[in-house]
KEDRENLUM-473358 format. One line per field, with one value per atom (N, C-alpha, C, O, CB): atom name; residue number from 1; residue in three letters; x, y, z. Coordinates in pm, 1 decimal. Glycine has a CB too. Layout:
atomo c(CA;...)
num c(NUM;...)
residuo c(ALA;...)
east c(X;...)
north c(Y;...)
up c(Z;...)
***
This chain:
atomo c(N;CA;C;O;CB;N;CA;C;O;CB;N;CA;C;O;CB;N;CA;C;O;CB;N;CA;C;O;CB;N;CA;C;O;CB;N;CA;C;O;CB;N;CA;C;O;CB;N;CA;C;O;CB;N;CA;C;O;CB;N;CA;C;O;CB;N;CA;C;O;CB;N;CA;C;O;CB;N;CA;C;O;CB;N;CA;C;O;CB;N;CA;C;O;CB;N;CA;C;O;CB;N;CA;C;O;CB;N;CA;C;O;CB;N;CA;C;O;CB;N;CA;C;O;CB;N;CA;C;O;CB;N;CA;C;O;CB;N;CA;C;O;CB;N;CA;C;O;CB;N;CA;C;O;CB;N;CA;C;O;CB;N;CA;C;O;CB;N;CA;C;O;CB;N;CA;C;O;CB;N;CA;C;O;CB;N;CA;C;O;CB;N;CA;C;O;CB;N;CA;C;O;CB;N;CA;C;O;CB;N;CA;C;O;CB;N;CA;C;O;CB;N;CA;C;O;CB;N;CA;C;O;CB;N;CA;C;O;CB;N;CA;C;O;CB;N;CA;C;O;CB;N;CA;C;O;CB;N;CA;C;O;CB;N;CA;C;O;CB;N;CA;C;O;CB;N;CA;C;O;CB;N;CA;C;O;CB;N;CA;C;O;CB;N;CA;C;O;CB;N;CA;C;O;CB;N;CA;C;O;CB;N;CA;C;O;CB;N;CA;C;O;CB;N;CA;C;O;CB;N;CA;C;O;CB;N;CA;C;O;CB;N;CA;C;O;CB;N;CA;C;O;CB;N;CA;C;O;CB;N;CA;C;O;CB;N;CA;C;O;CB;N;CA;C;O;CB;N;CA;C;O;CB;N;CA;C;O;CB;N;CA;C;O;CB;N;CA;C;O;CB;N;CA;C;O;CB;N;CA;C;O;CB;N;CA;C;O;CB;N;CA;C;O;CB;N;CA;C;O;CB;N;CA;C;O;CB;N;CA;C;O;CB;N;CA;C;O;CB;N;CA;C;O;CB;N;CA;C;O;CB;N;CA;C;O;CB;N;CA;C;O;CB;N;CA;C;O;CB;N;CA;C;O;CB;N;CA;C;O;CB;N;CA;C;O;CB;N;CA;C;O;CB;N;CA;C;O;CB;N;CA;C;O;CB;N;CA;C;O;CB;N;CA;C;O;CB;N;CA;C;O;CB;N;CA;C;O;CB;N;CA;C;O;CB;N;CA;C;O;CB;N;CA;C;O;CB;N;CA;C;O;CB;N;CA;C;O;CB;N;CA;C;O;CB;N;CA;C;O;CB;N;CA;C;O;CB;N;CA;C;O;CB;N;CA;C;O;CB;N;CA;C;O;CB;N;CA;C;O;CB;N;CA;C;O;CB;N;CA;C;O;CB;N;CA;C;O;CB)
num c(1;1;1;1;1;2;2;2;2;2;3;3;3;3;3;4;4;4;4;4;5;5;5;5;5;6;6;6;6;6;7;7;7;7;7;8;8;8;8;8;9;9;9;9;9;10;10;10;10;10;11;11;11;11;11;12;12;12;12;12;13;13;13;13;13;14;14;14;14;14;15;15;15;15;15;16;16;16;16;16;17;17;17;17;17;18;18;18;18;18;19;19;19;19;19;20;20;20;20;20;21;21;21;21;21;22;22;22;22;22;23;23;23;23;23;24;24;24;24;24;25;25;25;25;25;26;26;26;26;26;27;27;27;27;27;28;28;28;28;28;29;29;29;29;29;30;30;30;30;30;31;31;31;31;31;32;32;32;32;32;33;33;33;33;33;34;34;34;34;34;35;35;35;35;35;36;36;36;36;36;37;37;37;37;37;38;38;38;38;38;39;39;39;39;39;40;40;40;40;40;41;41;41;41;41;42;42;42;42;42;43;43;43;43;43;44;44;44;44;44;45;45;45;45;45;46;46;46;46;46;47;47;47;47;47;48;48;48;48;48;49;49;49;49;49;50;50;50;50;50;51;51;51;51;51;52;52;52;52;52;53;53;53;53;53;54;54;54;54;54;55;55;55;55;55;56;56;56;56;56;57;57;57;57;57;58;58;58;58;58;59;59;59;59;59;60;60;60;60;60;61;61;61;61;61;62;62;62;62;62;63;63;63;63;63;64;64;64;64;64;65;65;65;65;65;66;66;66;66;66;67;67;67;67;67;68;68;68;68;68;69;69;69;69;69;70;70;70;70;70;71;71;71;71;71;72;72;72;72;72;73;73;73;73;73;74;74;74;74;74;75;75;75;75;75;76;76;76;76;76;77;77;77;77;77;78;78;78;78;78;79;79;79;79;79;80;80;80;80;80;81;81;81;81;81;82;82;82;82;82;83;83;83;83;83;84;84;84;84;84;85;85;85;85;85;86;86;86;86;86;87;87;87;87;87;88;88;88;88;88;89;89;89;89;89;90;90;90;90;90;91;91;91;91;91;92;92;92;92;92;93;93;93;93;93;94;94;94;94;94;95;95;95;95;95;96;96;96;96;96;97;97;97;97;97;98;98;98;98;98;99;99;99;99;99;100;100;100;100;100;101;101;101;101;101;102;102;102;102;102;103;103;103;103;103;104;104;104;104;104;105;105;105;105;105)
residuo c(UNK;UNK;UNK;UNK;UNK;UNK;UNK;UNK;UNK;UNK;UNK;UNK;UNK;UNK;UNK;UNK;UNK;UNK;UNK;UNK;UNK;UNK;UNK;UNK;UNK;UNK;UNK;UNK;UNK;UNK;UNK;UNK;UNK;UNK;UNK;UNK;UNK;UNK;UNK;UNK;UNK;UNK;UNK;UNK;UNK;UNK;UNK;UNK;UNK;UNK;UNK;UNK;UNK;UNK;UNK;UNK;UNK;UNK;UNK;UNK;UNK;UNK;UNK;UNK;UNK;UNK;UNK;UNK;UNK;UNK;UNK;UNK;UNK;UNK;UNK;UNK;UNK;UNK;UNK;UNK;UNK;UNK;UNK;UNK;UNK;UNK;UNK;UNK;UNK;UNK;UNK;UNK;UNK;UNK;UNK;UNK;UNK;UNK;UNK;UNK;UNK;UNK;UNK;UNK;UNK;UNK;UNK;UNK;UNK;UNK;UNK;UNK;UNK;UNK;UNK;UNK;UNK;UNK;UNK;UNK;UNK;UNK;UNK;UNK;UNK;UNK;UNK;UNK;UNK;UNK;UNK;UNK;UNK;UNK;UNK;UNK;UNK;UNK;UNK;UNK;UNK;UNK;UNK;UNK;UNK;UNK;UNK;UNK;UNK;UNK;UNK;UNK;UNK;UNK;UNK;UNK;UNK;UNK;UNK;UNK;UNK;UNK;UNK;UNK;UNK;UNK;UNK;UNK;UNK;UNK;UNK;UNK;UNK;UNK;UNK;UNK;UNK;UNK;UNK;UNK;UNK;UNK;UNK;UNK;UNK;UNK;UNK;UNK;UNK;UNK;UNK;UNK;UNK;UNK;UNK;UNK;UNK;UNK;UNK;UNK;UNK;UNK;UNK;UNK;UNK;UNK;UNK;UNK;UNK;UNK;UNK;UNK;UNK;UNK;UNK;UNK;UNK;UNK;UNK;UNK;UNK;UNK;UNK;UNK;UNK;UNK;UNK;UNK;UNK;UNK;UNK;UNK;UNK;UNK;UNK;UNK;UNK;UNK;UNK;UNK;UNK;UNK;UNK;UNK;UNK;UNK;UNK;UNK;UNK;UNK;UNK;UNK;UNK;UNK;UNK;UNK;UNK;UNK;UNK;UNK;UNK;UNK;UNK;UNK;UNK;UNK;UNK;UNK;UNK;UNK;UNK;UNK;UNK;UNK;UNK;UNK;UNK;UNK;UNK;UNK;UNK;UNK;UNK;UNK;UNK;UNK;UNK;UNK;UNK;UNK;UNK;UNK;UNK;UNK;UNK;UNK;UNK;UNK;UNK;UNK;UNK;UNK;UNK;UNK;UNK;UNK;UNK;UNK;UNK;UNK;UNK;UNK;UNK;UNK;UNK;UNK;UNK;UNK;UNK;UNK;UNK;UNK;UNK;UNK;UNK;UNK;UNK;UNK;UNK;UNK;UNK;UNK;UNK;UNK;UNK;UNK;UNK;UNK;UNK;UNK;UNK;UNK;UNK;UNK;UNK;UNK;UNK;UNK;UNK;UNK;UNK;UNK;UNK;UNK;UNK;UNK;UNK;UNK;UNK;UNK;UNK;UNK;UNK;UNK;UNK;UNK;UNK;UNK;UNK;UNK;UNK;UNK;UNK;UNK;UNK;UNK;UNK;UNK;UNK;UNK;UNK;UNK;UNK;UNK;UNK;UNK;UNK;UNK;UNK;UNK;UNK;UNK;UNK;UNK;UNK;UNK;UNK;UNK;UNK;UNK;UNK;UNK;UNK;UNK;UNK;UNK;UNK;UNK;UNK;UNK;UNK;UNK;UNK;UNK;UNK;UNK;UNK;UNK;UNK;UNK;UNK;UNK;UNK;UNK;UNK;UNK;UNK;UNK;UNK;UNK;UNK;UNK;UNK;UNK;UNK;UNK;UNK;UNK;UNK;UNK;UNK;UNK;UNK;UNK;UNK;UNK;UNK;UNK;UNK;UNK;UNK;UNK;UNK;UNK;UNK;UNK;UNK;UNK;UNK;UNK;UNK;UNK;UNK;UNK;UNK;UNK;UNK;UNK;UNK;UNK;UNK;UNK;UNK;UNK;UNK;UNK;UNK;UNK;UNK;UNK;UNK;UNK;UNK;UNK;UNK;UNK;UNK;UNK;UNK;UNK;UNK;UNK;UNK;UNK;UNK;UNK;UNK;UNK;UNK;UNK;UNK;UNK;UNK;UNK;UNK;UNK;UNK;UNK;UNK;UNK;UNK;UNK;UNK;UNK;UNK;UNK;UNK;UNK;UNK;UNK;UNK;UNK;UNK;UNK;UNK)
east c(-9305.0;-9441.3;-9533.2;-9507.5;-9491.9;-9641.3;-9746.9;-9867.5;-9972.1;-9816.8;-9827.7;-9952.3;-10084.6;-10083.1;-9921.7;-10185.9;-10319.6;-10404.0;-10482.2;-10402.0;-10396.2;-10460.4;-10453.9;-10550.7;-10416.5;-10307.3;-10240.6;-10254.7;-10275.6;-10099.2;-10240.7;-10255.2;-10440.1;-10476.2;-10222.7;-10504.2;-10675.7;-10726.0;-10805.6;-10754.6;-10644.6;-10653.3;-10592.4;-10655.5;-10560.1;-10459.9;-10386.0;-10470.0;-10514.3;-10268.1;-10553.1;-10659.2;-10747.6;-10767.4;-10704.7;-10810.9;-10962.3;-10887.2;-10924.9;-11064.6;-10815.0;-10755.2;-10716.1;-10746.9;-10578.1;-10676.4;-10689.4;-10816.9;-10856.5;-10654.1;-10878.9;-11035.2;-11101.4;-11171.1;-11142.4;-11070.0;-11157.3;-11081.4;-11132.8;-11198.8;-10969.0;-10898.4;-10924.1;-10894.5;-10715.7;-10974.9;-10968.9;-11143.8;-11171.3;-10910.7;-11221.6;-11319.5;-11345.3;-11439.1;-11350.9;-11230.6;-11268.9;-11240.7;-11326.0;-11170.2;-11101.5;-11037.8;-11128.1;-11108.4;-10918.8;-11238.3;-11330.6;-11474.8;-11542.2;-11364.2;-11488.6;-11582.7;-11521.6;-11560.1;-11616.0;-11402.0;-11375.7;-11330.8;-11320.2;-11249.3;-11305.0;-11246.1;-11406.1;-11436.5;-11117.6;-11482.0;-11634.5;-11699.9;-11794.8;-11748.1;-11608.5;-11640.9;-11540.0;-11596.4;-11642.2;-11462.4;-11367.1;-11414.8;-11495.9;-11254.5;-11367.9;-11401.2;-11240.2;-11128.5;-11481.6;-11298.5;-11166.5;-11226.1;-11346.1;-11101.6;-11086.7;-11135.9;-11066.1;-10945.3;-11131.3;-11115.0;-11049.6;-11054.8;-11173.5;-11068.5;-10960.6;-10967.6;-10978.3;-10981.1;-10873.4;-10982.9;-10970.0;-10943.8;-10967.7;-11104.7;-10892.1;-10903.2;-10849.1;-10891.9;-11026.1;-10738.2;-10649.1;-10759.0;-10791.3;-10568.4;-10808.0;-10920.0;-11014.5;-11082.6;-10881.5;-11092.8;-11177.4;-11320.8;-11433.5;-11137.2;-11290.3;-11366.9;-11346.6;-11233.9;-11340.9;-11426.9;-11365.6;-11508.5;-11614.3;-11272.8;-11449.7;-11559.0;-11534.3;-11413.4;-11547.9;-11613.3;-11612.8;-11660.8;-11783.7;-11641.8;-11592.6;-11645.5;-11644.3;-11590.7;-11559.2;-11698.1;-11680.7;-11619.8;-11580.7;-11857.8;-11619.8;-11497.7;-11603.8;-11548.4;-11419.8;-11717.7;-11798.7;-11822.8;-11884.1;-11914.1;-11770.7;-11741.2;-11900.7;-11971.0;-11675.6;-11916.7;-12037.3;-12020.4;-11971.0;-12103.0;-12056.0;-12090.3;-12132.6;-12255.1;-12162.7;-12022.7;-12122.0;-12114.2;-12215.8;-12144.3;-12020.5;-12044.0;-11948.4;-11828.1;-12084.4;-12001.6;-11960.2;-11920.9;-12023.5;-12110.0;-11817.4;-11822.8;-11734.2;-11638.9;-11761.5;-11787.2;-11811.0;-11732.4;-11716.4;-11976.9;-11676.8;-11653.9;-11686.0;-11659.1;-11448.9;-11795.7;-11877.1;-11822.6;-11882.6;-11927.7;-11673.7;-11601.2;-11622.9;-11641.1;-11458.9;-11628.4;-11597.8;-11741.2;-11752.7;-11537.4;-11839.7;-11990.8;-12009.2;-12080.4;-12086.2;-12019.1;-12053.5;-12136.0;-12100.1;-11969.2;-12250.3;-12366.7;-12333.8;-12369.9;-12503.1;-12255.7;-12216.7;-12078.6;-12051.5;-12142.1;-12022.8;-11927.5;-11925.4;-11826.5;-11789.1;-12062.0;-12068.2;-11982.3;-11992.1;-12201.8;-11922.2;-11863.2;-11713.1;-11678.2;-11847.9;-11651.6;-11504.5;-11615.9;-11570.0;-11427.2;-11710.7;-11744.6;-11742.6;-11635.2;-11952.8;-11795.6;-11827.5;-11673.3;-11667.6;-11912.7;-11585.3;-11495.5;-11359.1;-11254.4;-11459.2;-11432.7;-11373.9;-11417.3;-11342.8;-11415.4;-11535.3;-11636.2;-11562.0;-11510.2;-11829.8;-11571.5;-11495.6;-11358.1;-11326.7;-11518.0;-11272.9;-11138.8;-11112.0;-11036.9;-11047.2;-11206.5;-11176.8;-11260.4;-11210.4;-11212.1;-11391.5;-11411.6;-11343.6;-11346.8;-11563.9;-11270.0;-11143.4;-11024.0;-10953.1;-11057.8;-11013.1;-10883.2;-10930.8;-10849.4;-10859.3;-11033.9;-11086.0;-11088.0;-11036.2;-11233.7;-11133.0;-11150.2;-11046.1;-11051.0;-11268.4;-10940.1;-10796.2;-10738.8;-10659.2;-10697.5;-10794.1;-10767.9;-10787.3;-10722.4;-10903.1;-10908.0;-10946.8;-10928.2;-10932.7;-11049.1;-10911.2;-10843.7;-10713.6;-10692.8;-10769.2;-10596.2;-10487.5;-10504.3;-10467.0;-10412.4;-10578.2;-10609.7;-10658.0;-10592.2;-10751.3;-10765.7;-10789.7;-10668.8;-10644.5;-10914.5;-10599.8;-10439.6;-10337.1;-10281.0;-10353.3;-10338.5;-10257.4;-10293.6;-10232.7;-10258.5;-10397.4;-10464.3;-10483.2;-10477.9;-10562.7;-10504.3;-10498.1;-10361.2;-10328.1;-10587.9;-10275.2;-10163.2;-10113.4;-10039.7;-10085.6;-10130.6;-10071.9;-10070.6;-9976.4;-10150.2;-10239.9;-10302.6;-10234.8;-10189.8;-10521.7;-10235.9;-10163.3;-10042.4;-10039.2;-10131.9;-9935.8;-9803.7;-9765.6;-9676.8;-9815.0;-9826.6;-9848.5;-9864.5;-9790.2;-9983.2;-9951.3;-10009.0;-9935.7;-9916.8;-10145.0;-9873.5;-9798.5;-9879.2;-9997.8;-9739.3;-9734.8;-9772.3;-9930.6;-10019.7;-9646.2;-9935.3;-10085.0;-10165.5;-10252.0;-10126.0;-10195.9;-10356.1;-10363.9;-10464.9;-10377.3;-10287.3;-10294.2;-10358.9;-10434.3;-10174.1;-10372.8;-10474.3;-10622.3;-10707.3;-10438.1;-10664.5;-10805.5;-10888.7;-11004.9;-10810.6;-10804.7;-10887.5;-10937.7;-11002.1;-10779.9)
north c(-964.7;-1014.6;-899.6;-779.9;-1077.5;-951.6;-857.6;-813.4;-874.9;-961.4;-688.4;-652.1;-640.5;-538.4;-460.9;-716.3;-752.4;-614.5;-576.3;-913.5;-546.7;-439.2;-325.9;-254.0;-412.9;-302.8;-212.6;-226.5;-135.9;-226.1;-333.6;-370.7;-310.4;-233.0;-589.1;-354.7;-365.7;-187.8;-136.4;-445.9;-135.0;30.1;95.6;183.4;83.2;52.4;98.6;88.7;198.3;24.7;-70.6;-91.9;-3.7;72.3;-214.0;25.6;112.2;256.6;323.9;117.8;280.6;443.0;416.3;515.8;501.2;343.7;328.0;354.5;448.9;208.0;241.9;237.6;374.6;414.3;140.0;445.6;553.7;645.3;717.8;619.1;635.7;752.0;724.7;798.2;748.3;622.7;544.1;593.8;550.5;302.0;624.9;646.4;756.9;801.3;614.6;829.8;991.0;1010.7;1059.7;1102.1;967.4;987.6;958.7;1010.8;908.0;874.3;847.8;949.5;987.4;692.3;970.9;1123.9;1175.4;1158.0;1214.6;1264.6;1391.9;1346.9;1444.1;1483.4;1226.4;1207.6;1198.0;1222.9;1046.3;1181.0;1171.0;1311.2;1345.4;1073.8;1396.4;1524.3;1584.9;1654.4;1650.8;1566.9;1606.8;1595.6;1508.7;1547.4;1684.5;1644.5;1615.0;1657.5;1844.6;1518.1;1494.9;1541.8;1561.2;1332.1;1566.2;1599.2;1534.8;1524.3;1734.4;1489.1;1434.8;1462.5;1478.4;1336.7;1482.3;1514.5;1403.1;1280.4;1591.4;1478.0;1419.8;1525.3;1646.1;1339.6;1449.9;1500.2;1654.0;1742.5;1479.2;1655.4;1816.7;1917.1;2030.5;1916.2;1828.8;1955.9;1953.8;2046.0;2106.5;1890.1;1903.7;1846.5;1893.8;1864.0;1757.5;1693.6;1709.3;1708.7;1551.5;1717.4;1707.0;1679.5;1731.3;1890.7;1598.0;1519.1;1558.5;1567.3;1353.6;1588.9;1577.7;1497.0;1490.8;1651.4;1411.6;1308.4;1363.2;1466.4;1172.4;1292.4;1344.4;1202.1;1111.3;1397.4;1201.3;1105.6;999.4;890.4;1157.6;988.9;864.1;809.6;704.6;878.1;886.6;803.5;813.4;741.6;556.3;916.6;980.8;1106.1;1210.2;1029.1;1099.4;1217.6;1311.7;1319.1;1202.8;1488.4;1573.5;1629.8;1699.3;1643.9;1668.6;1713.2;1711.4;1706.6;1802.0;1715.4;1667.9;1816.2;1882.4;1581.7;1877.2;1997.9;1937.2;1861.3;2156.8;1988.9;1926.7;2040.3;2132.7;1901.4;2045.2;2208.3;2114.2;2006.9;2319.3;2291.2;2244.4;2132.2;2045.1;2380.1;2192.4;2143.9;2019.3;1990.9;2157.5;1904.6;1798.6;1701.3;1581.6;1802.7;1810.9;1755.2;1696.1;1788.3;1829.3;1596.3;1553.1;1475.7;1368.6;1506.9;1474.4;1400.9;1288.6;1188.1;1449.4;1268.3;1127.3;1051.8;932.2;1188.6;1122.7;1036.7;1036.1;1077.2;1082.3;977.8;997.8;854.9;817.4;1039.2;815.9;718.2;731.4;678.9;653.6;831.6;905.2;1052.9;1114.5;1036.1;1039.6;1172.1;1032.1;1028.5;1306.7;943.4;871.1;833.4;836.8;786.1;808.1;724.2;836.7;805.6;644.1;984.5;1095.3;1119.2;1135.9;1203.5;1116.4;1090.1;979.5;1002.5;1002.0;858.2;794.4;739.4;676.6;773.5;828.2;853.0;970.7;956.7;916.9;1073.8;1178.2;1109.5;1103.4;1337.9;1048.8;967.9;849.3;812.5;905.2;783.0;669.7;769.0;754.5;501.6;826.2;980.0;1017.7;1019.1;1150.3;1050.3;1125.1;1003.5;1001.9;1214.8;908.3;795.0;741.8;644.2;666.0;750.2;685.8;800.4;774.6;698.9;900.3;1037.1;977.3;961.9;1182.2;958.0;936.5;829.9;852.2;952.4;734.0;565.0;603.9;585.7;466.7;700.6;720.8;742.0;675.6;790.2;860.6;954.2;850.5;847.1;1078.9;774.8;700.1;602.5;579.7;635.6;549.6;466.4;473.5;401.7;492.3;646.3;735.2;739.3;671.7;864.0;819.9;811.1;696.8;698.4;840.8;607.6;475.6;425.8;374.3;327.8;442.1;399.5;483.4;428.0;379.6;607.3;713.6;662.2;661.0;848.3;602.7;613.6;451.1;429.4;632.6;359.9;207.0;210.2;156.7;152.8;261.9;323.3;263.1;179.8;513.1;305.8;252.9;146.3;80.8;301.5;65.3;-70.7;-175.4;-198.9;-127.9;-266.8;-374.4;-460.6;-493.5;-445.0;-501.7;-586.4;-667.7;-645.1;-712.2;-752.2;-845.8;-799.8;-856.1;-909.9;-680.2;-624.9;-526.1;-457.1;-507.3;-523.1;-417.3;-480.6;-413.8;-374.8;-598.1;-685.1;-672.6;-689.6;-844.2;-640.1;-651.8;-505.9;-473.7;-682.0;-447.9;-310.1;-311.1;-216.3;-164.1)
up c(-2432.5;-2447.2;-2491.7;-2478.6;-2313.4;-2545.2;-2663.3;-2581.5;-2560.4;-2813.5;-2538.8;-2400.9;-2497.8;-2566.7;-2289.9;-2514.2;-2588.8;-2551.2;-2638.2;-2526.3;-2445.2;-2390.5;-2466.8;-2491.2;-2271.6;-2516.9;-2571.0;-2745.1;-2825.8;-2509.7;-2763.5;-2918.1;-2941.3;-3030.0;-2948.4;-2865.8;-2872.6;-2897.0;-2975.6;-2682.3;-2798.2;-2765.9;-2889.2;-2948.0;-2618.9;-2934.8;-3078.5;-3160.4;-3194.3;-3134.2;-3253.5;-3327.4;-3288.0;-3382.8;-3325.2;-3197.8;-3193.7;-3235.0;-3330.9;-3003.8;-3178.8;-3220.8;-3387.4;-3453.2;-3108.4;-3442.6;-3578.8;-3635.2;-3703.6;-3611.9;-3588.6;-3656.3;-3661.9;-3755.2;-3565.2;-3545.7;-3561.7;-3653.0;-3738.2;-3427.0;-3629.3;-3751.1;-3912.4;-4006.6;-3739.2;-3913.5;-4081.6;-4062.2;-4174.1;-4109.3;-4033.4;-4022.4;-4047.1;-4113.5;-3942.9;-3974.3;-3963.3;-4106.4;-4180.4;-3848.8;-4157.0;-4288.9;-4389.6;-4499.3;-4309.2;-4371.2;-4471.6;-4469.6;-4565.3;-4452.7;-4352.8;-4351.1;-4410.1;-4525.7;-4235.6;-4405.9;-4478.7;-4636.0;-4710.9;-4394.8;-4692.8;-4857.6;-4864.4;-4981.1;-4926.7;-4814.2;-4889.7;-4904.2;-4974.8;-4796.4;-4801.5;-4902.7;-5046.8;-5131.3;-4795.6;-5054.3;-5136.8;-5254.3;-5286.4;-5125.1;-5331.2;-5542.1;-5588.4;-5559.0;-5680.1;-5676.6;-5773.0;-5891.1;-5910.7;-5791.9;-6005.1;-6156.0;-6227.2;-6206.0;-6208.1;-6307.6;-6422.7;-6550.4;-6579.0;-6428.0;-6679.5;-6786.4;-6908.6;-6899.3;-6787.7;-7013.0;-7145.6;-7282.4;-7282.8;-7163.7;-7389.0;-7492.3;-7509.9;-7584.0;-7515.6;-7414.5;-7366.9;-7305.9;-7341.2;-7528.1;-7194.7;-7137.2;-7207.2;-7162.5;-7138.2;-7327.9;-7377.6;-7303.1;-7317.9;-7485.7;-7238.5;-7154.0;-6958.6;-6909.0;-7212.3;-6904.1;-6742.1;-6630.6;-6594.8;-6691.9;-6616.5;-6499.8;-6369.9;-6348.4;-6489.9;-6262.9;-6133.6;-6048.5;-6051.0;-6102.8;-5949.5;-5871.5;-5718.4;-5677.8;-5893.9;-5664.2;-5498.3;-5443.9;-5517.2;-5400.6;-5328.7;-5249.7;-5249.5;-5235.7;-5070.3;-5258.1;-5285.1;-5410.3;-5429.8;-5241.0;-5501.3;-5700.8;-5754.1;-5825.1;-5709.7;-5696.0;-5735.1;-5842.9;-5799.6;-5604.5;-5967.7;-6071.1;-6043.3;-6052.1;-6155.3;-5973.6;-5992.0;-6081.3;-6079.8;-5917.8;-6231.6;-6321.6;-6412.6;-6387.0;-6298.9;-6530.1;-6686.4;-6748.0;-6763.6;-6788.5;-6782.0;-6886.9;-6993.8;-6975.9;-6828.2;-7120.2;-7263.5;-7305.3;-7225.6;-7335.0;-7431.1;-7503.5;-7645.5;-7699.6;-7485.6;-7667.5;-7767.2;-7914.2;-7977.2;-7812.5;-7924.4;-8056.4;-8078.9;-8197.3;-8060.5;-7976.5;-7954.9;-7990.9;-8016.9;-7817.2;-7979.4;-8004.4;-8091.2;-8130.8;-8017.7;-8200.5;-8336.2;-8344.6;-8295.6;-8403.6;-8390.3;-8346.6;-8402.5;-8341.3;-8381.8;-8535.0;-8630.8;-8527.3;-8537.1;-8837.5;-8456.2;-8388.6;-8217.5;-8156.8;-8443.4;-8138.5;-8050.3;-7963.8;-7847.0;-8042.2;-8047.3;-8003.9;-7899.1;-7793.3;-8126.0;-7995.3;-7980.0;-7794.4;-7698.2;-8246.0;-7832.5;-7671.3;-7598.2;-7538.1;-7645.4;-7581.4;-7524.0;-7455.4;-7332.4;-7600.5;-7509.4;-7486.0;-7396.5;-7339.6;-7646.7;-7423.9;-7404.9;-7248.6;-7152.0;-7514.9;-7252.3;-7079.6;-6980.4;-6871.1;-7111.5;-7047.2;-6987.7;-6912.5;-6811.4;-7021.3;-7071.1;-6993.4;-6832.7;-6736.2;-7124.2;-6866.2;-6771.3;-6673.6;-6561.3;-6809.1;-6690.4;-6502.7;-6448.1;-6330.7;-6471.7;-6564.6;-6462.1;-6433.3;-6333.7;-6571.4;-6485.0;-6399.8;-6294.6;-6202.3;-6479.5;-6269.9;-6142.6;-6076.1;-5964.4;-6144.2;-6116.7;-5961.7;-5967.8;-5892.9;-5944.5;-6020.6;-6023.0;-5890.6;-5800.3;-6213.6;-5912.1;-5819.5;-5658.8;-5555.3;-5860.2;-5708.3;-5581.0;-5510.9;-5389.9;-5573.0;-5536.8;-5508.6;-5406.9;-5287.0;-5690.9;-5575.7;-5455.0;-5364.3;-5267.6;-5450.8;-5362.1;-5226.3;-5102.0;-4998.0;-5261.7;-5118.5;-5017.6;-4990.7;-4872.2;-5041.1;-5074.4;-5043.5;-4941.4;-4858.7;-5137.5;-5004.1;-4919.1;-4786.5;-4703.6;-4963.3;-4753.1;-4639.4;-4537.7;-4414.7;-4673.6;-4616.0;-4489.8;-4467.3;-4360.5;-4533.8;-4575.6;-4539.0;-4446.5;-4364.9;-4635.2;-4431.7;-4345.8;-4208.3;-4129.1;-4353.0;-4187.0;-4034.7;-3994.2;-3881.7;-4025.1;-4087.9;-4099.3;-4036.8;-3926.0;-4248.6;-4081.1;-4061.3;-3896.7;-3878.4;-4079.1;-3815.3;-3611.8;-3627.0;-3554.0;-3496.6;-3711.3;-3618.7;-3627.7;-3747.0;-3654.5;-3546.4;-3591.9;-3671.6;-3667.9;-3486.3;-3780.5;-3912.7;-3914.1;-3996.0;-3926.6;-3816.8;-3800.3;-3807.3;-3874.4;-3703.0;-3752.5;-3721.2;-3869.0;-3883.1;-3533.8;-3945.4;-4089.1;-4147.4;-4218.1;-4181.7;-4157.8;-4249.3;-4208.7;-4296.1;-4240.8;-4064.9;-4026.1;-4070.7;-4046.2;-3854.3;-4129.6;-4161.3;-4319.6;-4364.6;-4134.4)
***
């Protein structure tokens, strides 16, 4: 039989660890590239932009279409970064809880 006491106490010790795990990935930076390093974005664990470095070559004022698309590849890399990372992490702390209660988080 399924001591409810014990299951309730397991969940809260989860919860708080998935919590904690989300304080600290909200400090973390991810980076992401493009265009062989020509481009590289930095995100923090909240998919927040802290910074864009460009190399100049890539600048063309007539084809801002191809930077554009160059920006973009290197910030879905970085938050592709960071996705895993949070994946990982919860699956880590998941790992204990019996099958049922994995869904309530």
């Amino acid at each position: 039989m399924v001591n409810m006491n014990q299951i309730m106490k397991q969940a809260q010790e989860m919860q708080r660890k998935v919590a904690a795990l989300q304080a600290e990935r909200e400090k973390k930076e991810y980076q992401g590239s493009s265009g062989g390093n020509m481009v590289n974005i930095t995100i923090n664990g909240k998919g927040e932009m802290l910074s864009v470095k460009l190399d100049p070559s890539i600048v063309d004022k007539d084809d801002t279409e191809m930077l554009e698309d160059l920006i973009r590849a290197a910030f879905n890399e970085a938050k592709k970064k960071m996705d895993d990372d949070a994946a990982n992490s919860i699956s880590s702390v998941m790992g204990g809880l019996p099958s049922g209660l994995k869904n309530m988080f």
